[in-house]
VEXZA-778498 format. One record per residue (C-alpha): residue number from 0; residue in three letters; x, y, z. Coordinates in steps of 0.5 Angstrom, whole numbers, plus 500, padded with zeros to 3 digits. Example, Ala and Ser with C-alpha at 12.3 -4.5 7.8 and 13.67 -1.06 7.14 Angstrom:
@num = 0 residuo = ala east = 525 north = 491 up = 516
@num = 1 residuo = ser east = 527 north = 498 up = 514
end
This chain:
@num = 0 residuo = unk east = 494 north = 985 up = 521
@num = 1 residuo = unk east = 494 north = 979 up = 525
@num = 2 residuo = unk east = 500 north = 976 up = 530
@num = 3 residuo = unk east = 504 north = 971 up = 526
@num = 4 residuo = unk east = 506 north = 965 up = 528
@num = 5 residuo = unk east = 511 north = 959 up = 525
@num = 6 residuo = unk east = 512 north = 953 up = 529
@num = 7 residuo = unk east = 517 north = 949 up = 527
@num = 8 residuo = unk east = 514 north = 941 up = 528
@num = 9 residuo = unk east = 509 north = 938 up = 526
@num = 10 residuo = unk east = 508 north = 933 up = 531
@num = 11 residuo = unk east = 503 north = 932 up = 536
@num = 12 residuo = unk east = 505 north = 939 up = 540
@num = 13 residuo = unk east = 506 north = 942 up = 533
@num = 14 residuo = unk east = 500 north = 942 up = 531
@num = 15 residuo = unk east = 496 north = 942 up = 537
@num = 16 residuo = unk east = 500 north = 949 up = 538
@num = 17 residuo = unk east = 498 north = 950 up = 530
@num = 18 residuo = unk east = 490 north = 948 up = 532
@num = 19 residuo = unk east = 490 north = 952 up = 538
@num = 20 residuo = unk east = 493 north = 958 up = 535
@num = 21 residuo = unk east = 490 north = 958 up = 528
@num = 22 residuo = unk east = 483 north = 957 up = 532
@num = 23 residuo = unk east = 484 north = 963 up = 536
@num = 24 residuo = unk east = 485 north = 968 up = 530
@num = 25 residuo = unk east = 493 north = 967 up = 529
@num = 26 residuo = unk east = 496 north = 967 up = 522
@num = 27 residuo = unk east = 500 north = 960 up = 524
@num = 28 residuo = unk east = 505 north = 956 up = 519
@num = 29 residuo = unk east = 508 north = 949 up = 521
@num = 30 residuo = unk east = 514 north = 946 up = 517
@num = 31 residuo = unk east = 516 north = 940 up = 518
@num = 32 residuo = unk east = 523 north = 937 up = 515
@num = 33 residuo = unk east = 520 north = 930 up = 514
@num = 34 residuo = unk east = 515 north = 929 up = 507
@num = 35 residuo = unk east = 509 north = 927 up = 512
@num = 36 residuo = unk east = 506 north = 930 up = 520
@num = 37 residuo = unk east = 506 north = 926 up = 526
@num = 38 residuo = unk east = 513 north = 926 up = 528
@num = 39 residuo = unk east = 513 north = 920 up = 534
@num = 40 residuo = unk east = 506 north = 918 up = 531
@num = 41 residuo = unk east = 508 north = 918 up = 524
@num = 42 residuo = unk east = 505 north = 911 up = 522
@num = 43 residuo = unk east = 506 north = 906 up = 516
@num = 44 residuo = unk east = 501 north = 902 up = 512
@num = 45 residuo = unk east = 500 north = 895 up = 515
@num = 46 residuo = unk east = 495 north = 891 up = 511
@num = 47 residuo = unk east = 490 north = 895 up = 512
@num = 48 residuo = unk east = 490 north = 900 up = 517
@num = 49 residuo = unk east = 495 north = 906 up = 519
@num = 50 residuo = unk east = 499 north = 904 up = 524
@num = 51 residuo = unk east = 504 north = 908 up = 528
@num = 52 residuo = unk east = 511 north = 905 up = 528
@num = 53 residuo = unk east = 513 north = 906 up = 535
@num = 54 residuo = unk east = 508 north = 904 up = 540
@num = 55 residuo = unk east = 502 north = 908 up = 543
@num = 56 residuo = unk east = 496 north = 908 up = 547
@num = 57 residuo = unk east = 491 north = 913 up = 551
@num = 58 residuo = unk east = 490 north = 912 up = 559
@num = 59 residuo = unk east = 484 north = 915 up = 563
@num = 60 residuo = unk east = 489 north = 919 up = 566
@num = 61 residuo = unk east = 491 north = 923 up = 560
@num = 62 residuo = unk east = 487 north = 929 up = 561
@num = 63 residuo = unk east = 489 north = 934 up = 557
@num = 64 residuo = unk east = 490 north = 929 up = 551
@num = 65 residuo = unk east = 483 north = 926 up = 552
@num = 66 residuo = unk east = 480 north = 934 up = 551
@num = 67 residuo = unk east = 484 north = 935 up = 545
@num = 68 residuo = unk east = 481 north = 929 up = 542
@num = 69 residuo = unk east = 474 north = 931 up = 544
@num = 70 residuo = unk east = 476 north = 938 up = 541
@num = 71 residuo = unk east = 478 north = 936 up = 536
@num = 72 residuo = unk east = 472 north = 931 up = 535
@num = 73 residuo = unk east = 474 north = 925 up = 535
@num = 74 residuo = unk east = 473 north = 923 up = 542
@num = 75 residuo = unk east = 468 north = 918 up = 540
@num = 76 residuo = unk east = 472 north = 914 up = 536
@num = 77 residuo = unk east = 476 north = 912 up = 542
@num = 78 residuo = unk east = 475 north = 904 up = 544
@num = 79 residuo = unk east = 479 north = 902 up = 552
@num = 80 residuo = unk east = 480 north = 896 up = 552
@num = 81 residuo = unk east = 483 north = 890 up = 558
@num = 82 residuo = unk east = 490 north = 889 up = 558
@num = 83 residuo = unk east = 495 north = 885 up = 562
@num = 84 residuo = unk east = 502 north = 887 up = 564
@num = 85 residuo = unk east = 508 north = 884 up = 566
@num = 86 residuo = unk east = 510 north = 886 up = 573
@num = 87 residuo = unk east = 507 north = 893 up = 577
@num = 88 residuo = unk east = 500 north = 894 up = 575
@num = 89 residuo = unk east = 498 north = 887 up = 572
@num = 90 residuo = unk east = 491 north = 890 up = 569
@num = 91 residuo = unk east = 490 north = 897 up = 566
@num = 92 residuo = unk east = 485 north = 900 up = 562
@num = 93 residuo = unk east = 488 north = 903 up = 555
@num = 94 residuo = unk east = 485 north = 906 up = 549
@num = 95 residuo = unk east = 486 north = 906 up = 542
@num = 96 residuo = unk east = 482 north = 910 up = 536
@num = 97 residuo = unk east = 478 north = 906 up = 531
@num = 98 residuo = unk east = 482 north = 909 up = 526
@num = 99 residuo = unk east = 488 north = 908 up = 529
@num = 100 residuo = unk east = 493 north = 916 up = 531
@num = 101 residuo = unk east = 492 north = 918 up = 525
@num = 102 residuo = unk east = 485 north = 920 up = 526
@num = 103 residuo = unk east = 488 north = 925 up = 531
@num = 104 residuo = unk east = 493 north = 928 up = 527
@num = 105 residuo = unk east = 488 north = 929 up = 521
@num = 106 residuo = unk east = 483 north = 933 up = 525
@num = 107 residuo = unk east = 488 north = 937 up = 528
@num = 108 residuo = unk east = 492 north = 939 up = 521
@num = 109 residuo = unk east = 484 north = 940 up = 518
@num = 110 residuo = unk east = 484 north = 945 up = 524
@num = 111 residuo = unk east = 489 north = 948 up = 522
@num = 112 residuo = unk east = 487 north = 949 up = 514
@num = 113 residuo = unk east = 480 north = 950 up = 516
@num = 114 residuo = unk east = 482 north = 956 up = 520
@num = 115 residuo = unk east = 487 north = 959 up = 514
@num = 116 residuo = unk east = 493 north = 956 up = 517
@num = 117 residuo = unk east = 498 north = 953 up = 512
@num = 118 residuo = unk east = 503 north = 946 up = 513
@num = 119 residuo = unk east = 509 north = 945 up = 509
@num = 120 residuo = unk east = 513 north = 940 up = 508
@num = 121 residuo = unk east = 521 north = 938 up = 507
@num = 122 residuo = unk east = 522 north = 945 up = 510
@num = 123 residuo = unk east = 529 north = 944 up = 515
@num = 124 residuo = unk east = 530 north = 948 up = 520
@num = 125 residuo = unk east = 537 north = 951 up = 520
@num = 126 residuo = unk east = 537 north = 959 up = 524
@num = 127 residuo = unk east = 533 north = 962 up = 527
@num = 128 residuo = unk east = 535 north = 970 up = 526
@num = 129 residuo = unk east = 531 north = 975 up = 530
@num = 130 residuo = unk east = 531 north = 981 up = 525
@num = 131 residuo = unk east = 532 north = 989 up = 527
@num = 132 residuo = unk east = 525 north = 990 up = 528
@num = 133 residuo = unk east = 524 north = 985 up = 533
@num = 134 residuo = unk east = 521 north = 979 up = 528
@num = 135 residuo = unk east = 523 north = 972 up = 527
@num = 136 residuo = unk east = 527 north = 969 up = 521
@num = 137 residuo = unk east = 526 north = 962 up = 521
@num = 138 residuo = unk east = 531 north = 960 up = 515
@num = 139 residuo = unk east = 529 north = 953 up = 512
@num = 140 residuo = unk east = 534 north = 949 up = 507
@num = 141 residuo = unk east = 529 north = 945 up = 501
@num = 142 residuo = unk east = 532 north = 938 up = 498
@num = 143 residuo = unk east = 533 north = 942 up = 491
@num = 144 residuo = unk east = 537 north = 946 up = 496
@num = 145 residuo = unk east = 533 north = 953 up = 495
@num = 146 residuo = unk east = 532 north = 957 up = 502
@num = 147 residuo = unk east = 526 north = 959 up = 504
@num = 148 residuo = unk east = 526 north = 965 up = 510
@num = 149 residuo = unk east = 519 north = 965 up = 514
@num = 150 residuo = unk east = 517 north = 972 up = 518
@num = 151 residuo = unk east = 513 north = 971 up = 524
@num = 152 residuo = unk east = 512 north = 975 up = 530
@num = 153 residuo = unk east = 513 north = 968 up = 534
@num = 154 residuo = unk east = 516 north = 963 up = 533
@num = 155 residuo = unk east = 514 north = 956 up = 537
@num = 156 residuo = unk east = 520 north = 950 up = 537
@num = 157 residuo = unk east = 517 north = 943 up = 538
@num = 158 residuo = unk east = 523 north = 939 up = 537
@num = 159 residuo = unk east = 529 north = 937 up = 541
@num = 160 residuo = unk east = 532 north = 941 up = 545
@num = 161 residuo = unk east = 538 north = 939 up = 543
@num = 162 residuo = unk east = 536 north = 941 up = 536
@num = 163 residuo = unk east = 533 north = 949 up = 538
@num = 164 residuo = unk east = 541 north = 950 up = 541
@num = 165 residuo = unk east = 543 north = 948 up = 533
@num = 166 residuo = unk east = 538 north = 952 up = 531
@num = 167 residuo = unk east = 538 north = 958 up = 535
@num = 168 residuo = unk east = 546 north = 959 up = 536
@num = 169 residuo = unk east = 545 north = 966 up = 533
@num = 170 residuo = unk east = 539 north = 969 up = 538
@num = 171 residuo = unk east = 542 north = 973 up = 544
@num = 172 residuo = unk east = 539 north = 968 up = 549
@num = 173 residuo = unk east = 541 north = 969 up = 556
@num = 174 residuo = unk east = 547 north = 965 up = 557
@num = 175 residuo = unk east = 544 north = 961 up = 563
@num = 176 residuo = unk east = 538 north = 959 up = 560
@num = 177 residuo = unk east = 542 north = 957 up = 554
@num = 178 residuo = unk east = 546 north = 952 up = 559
@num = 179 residuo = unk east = 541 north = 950 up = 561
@num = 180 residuo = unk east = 538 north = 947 up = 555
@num = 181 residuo = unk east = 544 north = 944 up = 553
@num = 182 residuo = unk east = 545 north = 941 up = 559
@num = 183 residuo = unk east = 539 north = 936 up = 558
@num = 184 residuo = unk east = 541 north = 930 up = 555
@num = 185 residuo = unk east = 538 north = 925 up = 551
@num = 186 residuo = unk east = 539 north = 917 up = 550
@num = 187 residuo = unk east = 536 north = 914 up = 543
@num = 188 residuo = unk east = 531 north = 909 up = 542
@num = 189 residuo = unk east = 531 north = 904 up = 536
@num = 190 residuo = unk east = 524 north = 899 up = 535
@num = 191 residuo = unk east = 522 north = 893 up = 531
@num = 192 residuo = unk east = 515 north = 892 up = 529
@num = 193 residuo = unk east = 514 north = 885 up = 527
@num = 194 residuo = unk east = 507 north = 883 up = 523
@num = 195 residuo = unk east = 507 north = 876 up = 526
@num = 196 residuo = unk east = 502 north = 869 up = 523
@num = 197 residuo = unk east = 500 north = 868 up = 531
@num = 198 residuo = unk east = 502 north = 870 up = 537
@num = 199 residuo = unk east = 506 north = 867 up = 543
@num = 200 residuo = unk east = 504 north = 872 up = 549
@num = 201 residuo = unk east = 497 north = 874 up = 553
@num = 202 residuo = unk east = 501 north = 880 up = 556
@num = 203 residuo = unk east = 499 north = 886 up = 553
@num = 204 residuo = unk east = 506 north = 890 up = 555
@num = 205 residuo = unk east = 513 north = 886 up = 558
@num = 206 residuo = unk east = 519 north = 890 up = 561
@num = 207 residuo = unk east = 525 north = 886 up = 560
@num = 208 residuo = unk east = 530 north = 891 up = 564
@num = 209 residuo = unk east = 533 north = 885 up = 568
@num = 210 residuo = unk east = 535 north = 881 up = 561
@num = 211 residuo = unk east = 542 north = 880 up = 559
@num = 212 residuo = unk east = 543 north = 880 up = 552
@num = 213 residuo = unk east = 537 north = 883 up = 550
@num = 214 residuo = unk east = 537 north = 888 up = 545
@num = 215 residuo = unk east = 531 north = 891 up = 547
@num = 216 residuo = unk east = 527 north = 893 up = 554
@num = 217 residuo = unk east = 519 north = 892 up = 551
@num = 218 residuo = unk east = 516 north = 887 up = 549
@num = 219 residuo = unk east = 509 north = 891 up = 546
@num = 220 residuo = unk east = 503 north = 886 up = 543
@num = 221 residuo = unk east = 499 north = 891 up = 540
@num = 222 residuo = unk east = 494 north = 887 up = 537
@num = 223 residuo = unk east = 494 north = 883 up = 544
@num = 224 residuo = unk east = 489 north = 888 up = 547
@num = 225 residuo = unk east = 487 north = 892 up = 540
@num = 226 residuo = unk east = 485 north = 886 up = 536
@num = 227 residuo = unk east = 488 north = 884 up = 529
@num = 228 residuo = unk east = 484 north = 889 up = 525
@num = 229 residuo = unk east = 486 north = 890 up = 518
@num = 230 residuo = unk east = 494 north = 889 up = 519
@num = 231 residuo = unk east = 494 north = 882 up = 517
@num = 232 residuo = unk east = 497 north = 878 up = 522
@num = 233 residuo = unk east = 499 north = 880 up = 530
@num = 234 residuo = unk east = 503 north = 886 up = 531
@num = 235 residuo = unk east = 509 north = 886 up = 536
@num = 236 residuo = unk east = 513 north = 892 up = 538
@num = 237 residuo = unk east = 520 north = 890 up = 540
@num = 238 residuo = unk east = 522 north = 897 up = 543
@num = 239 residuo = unk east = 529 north = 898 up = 547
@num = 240 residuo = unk east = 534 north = 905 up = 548
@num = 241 residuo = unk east = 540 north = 905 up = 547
@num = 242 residuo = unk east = 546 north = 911 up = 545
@num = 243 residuo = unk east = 548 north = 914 up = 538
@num = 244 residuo = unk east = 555 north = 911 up = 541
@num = 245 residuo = unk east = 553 north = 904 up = 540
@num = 246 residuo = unk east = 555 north = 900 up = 535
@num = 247 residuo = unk east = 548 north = 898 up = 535
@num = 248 residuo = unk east = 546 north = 905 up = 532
@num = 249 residuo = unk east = 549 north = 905 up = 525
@num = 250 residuo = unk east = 547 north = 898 up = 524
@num = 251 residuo = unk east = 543 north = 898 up = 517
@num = 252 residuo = unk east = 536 north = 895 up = 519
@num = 253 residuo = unk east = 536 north = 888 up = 517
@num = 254 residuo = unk east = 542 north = 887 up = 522
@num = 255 residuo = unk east = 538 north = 891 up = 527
@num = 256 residuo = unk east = 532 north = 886 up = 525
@num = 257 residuo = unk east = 537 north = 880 up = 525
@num = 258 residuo = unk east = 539 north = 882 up = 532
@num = 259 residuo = unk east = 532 north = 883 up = 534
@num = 260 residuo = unk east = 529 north = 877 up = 533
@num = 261 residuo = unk east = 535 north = 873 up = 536
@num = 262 residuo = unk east = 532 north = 877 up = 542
@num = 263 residuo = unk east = 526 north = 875 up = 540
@num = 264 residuo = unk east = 527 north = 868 up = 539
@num = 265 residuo = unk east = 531 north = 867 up = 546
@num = 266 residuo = unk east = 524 north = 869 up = 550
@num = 267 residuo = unk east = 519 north = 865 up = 545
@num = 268 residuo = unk east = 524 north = 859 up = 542
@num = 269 residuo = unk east = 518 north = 856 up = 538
@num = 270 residuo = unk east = 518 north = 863 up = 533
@num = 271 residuo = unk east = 521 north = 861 up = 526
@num = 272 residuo = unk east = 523 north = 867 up = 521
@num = 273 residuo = unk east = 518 north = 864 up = 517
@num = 274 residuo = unk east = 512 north = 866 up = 521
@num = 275 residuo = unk east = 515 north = 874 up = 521
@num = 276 residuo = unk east = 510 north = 877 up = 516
@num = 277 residuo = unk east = 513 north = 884 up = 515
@num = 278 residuo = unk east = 518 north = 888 up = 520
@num = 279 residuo = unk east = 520 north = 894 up = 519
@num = 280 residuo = unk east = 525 north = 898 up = 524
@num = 281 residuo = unk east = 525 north = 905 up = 527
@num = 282 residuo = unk east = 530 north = 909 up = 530
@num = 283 residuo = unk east = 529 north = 916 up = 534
@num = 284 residuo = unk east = 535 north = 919 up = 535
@num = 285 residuo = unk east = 532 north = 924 up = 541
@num = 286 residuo = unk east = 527 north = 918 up = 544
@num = 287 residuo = unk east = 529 north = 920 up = 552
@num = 288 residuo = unk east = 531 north = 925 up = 556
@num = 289 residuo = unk east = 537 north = 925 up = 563
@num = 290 residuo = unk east = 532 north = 929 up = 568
@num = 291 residuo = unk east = 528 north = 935 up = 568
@num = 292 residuo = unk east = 532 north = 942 up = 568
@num = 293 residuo = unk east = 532 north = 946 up = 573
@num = 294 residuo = unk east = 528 north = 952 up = 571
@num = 295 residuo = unk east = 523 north = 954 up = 566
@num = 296 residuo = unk east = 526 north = 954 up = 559
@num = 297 residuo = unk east = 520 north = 955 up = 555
@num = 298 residuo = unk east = 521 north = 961 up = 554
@num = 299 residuo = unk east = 527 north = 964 up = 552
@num = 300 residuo = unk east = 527 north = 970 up = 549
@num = 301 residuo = unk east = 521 north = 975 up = 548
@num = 302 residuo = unk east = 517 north = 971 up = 542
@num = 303 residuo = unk east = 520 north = 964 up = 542
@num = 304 residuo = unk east = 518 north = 958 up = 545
@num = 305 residuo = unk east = 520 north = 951 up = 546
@num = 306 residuo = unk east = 515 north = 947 up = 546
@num = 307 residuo = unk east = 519 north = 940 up = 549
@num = 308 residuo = unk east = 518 north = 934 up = 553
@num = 309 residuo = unk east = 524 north = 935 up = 557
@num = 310 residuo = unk east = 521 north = 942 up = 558
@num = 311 residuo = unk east = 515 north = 940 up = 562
@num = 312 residuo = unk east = 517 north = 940 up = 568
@num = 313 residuo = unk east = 522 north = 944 up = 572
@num = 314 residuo = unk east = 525 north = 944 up = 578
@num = 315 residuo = unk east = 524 north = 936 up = 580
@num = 316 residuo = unk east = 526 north = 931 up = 581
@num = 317 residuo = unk east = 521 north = 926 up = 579
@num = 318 residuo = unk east = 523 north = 921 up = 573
@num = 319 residuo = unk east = 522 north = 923 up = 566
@num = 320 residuo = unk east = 516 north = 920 up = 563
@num = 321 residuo = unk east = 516 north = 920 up = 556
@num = 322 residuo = unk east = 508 north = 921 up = 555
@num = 323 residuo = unk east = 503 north = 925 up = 550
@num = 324 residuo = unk east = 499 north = 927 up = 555
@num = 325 residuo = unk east = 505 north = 932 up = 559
@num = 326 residuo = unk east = 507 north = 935 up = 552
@num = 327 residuo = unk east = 500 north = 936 up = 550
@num = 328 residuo = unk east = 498 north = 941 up = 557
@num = 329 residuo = unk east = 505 north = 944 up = 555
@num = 330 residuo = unk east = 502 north = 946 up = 548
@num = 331 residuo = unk east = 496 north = 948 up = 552
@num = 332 residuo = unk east = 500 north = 953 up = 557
@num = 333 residuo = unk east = 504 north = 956 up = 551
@num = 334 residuo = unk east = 498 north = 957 up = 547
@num = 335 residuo = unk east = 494 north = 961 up = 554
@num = 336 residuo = unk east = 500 north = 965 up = 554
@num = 337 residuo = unk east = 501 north = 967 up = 548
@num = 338 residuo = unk east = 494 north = 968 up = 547
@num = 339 residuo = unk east = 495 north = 973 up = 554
@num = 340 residuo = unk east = 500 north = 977 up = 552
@num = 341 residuo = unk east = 497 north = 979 up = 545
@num = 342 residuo = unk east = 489 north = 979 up = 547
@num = 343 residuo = unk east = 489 north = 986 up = 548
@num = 344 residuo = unk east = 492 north = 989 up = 541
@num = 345 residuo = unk east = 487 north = 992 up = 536
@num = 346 residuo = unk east = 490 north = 988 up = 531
@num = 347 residuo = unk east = 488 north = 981 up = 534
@num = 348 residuo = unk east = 481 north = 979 up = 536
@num = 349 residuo = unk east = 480 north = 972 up = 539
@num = 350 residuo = unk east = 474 north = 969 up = 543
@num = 351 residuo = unk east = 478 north = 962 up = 545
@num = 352 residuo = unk east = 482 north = 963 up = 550
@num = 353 residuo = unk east = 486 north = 956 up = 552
@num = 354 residuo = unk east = 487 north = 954 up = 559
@num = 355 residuo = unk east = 493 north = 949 up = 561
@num = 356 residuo = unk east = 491 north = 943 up = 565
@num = 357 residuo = unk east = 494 north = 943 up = 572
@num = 358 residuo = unk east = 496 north = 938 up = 577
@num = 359 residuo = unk east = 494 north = 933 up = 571
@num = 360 residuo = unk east = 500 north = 929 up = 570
@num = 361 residuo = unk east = 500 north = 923 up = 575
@num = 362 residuo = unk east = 506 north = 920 up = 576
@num = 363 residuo = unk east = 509 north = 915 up = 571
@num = 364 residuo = unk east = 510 north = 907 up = 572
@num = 365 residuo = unk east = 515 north = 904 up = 571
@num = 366 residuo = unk east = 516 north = 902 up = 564
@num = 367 residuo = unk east = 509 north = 905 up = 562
@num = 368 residuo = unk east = 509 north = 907 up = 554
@num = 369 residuo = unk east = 504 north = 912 up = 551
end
């Protein structure tokens, strides 16, 4: 029989996790509390093309993001482009899939159905129960509200760690190591993406931290290095962090949008509400995170593991960079130990073994995205 696997998650580190595990002969399930996978590449329909709703791109440094992409077989829809930053680092190559993010987390989620994996959808997480013989209870609340409990020898959290304290509140994890993640604090985020009739900028990316009265920090012109596409305009992410605390948080999205612009507008006088085409605003709740904690807590209790940004890294005190290409490697080292520890048994056989990239994380630019 094989070793189950229930990844809480569908994002990015879910499903690379769902991939990587159901490629190497787990039963794996994903679920997911929102109707559709992607997480923080979740992405909208823009004219004619998927688009994420915050702003992303690859760097020639991603390495472990850039295998992921070649085996998942979709490295050869990757273009790089020449762009132009405000500020450090002026010029830089980036790179954007022909199909847009979309085309990832498809192959991924076909990875994982092809190999007998299952994805669920509008499934909240609210406990996870360790059970008398050593399995986990992973119990889901549905929008009917009927209950789902999922068995799984495993479980991996790919969420926040501030969300897996809420959820594990009844595991006897060990009670420095649970301080430990509850130290971690996060600020939020809030984005407008603006389909504008023309553009007003050459730069790619513009960091506005010195700005007074600006509701945002970036200024992202997407289709300033990745063209127009099929959008039907020019794409521009407004970008800015923020705490839950703020009065900003609770506005409703056209006072968001209001504010926004005004911003907006205070950099580039000549825009006029008129050439806004479409807008829509974004809010991640867990965006950011302080610092990195000072040990490892991916794993803290036998079978369960928390696969989070904050968390990959330890015992530092380099910046926290926000980057898929962290997360991805910290899906890569999870895999690779789960795939050791459960190589031996007769139940399981696996000829793929996962090796987390080491020493391929640079260190981040100031006010860099990915």
């Amino acid at each position: 029989m094989k070793k189950s696997v229930c990844i809480i998650g569908a994002g990015l580190s879910g499903l690379t996790c769902g991939a990587r595990l159901a490629g190497a002969g787990f039963d794996v399930i994903v679920l997911e509390e929102n109707t559709s996978p992607g997480g923080l590449l979740s992405v909208t329909r823009i004219g004619n093309e998927y688009l994420e709703l915050v702003p992303h791109h690859l760097r020639k440094s991603d390495k472990a993001l850039l295998q992921l992409t070649r085996d998942m077989k979709v490295s050869n829809k990757i273009e790089w482009f020449d762009s132009t930053w405000y500020g450090k680092a002026a010029h830089r190559k980036v790179g954007y899939f022909t199909e847009g993010f979309v085309c990832l987390t498809r192959s991924l989620m076909q990875e994982i159905t092809d190999n007998g994996g299952r994805l669920m959808f509008s499934e909240t997480v609210t406990e996870i129960q360790r059970n008398e013989d050593g399995r986990y209870n992973t119990v889901c609340v549905m929008p009917d509200s009927t209950v789902h409990n999922h068995v799984s020898d495993i479980v991996i959290f790919t969420g926040s760690t501030r969300t897996f304290t809420n959820v594990s509140h009844g595991l006897p994890i060990d009670m420095d190591m649970r301080d430990s993640i509850m130290d971690i604090t996060y600020t939020a985020s809030i984005t407008a993406m603006l389909v504008l009739k023309k553009k007003y900028s050459e730069v790619y990316y513009q960091s506005l931290h010195d700005r007074d009265n600006i509701p945002f920090s970036r200024i992202v012109n997407h289709s300033n290095c990745f063209g127009s596409r099929g959008y039907g305009g020019n794409v521009v992410y407004l970008t800015g962090e923020c705490l839950v605390s703020d009065p900003i948080w609770i506005e409703d999205d056209a006072s968001i949008m209001s504010d926004f612009f005004a911003g907006f507008r205070h950099i580039y006088p000549n825009i006029r509400k008129s050439d806004i085409k479409a807008w829509r605003v974004t809010k991640t709740r867990y965006a950011g995170f302080g610092k990195y904690p000072p040990q490892d807590l991916t794993c803290p209790m036998e079978g369960l593991y928390v696969c989070a940004s904050a968390l990959s890294k330890f015992g530092t005190t380099d910046e926290p960079a926000n980057r898929m290409d962290p997360t991805v490697n910290l899906a890569n080292g999870i895999c690779a130990r789960i795939i050791e520890n459960y190589k031996s048994e007769e139940d399981f056989v696996s000829d793929s073994v996962v090796t987390p990239i080491t020493g391929a994380e640079e260190a981040a630019t100031e006010g860099d995205i990915s």
